[in-house]
C-alpha positions in Angstrom: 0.0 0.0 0.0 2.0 3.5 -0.5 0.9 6.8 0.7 0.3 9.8 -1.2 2.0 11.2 2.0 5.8 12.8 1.3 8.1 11.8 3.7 8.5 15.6 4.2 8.9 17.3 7.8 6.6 20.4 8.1 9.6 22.0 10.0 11.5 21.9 7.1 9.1 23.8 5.0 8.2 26.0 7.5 12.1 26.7 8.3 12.0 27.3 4.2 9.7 30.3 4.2 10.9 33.8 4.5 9.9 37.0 5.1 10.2 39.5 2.0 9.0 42.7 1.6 6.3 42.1 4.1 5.7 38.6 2.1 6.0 35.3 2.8 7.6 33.4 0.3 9.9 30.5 -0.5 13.4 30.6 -2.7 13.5 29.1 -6.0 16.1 26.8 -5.1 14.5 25.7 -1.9 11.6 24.6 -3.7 14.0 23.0 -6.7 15.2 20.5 -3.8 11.7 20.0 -2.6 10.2 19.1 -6.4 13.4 17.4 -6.8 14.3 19.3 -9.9 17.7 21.7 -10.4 16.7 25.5 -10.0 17.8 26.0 -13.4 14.8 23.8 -14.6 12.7 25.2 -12.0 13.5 28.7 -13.6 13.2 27.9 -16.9 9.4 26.2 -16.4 8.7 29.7 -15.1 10.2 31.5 -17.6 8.4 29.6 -20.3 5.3 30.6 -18.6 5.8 34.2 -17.4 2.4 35.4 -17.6 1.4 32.6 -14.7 3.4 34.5 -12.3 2.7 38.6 -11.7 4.7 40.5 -8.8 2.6 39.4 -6.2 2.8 35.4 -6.8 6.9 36.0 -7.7 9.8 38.6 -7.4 13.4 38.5 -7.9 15.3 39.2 -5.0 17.7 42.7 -5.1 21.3 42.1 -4.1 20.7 43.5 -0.6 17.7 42.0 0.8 19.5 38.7 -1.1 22.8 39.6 1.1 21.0 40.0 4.3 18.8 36.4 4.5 21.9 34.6 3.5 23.9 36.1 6.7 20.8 36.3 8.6 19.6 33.1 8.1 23.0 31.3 7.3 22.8 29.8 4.3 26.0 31.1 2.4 26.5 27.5 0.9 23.5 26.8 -1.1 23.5 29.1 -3.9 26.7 31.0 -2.7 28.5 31.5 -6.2 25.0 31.8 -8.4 25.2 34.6 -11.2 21.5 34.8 -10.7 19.5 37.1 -7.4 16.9 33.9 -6.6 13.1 34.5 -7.3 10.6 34.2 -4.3 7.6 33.0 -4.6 4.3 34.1 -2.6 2.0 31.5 -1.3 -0.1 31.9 -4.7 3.0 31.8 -6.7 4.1 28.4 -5.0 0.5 27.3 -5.9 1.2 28.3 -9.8 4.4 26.4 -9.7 2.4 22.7 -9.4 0.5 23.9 -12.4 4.1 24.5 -14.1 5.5 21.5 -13.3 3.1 19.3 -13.8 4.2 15.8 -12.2 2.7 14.2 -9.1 5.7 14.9 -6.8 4.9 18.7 -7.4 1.3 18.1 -6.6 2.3 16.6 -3.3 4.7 19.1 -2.5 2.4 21.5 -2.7 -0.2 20.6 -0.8 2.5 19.7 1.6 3.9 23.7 1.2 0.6 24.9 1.7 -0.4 23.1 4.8 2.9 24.8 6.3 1.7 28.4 5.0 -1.9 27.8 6.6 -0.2 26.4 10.0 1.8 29.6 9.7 -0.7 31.7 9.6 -2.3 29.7 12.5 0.0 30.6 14.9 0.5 34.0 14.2 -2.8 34.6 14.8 -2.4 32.3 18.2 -0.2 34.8 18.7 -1.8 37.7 18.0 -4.4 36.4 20.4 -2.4 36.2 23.1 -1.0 40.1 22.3 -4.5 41.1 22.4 -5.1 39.1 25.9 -1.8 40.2 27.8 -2.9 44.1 26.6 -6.1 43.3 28.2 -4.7 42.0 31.4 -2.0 44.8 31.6 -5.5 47.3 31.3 -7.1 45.8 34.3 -4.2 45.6 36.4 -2.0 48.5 38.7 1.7 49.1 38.5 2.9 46.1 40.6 2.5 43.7 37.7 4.1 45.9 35.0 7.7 43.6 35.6 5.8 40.6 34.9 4.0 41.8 31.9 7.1 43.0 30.7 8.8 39.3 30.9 5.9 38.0 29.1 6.3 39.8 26.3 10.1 39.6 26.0 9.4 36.0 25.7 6.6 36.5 23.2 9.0 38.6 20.8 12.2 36.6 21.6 12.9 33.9 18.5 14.3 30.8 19.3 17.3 29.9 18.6 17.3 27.1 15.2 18.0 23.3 16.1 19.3 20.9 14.5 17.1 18.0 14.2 18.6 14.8 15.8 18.1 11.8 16.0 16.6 9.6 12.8 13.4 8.9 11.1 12.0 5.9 10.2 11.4 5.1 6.7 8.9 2.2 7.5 7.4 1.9 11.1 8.3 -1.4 13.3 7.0 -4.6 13.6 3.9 -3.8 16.4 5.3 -7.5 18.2 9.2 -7.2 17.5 11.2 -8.3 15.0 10.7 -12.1 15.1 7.6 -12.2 17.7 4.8 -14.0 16.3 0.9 -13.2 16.5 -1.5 -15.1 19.0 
């Protein structure tokens, strides 16, 4: 039995998507390695079909805002000594790009991509939320819980620091009895 499922972690999507120009978008070469095609071929599918992608489904990236994800976001290997700024692609433009490439991996991708963009958007507005809840509380209550108010939000607005995933995945989940064990 095989699963239309891709054996692709939401955290790597998710760790994939940038914010441009008050957009969030993904990197053509980030989504090459998740359709499993080069960038080049990604590029020149999108070039042969131009009109499918305005300015707000795809931009190229200037030099600068180019410059400051790769230092900001460490990732000076992957596309390090490219002659070409990468494109970045808007949730509607990642959409587009299934229609582009046309094969069942880039069907699956997507869906996969846009499950991370509407999780995304879930938690900022968890977030948001809570903003809205702590302004509230702050509202209703004197001076003496200003410090803690304070702490709460520097934890709100402090990022994480990325981790590397350890460990391993499974590519086929165990026998429920043990390798060996037999059935009653």
């Amino acid at each position: 039995m095989t699963s239309n499922h891709l054996p692709i972690p939401v955290e790597s999507i998710e760790k994939a998507i940038f914010l441009i120009r008050g957009h969030k978008v993904m990197l053509d070469a980030d989504l090459a390695e998740l359709y499993g095609v080069t960038t080049g071929n990604l590029n020149k599918a999108v070039r042969r079909n131009l009109d499918r992608f305005p300015p707000d489904f795809m931009f190229q990236l200037k030099k600068e805002e180019y410059e400051s994800i790769r230092f900001q976001f460490g990732i000076l290997k992957k596309g390090q000594h490219s002659k070409y700024l990468p494109r970045a692609f808007t949730e509607q433009g990642v959409a587009m790009l299934s229609s582009v490439l046309r094969s069942k991996r880039a069907v699956q991708v997507n869906i996969e991509i846009m499950r991370a963009f509407v999780r995304l958007r879930q938690i900022l507005g968890a977030h948001k939320a809570l903003e809205r809840k702590l302004e509230e509380m702050e509202m209703k209550y004197d001076e003496q819980f200003r410090v803690v108010f304070e702490a709460i939000r520097q934890l709100m607005t402090t990022p994480d620091p990325p981790r590397e995933r350890i460990g391993f995945e499974a590519k086929e989940a165990a026998a429920p009895y043990g390798k060996g064990a037999k059935r009653k």
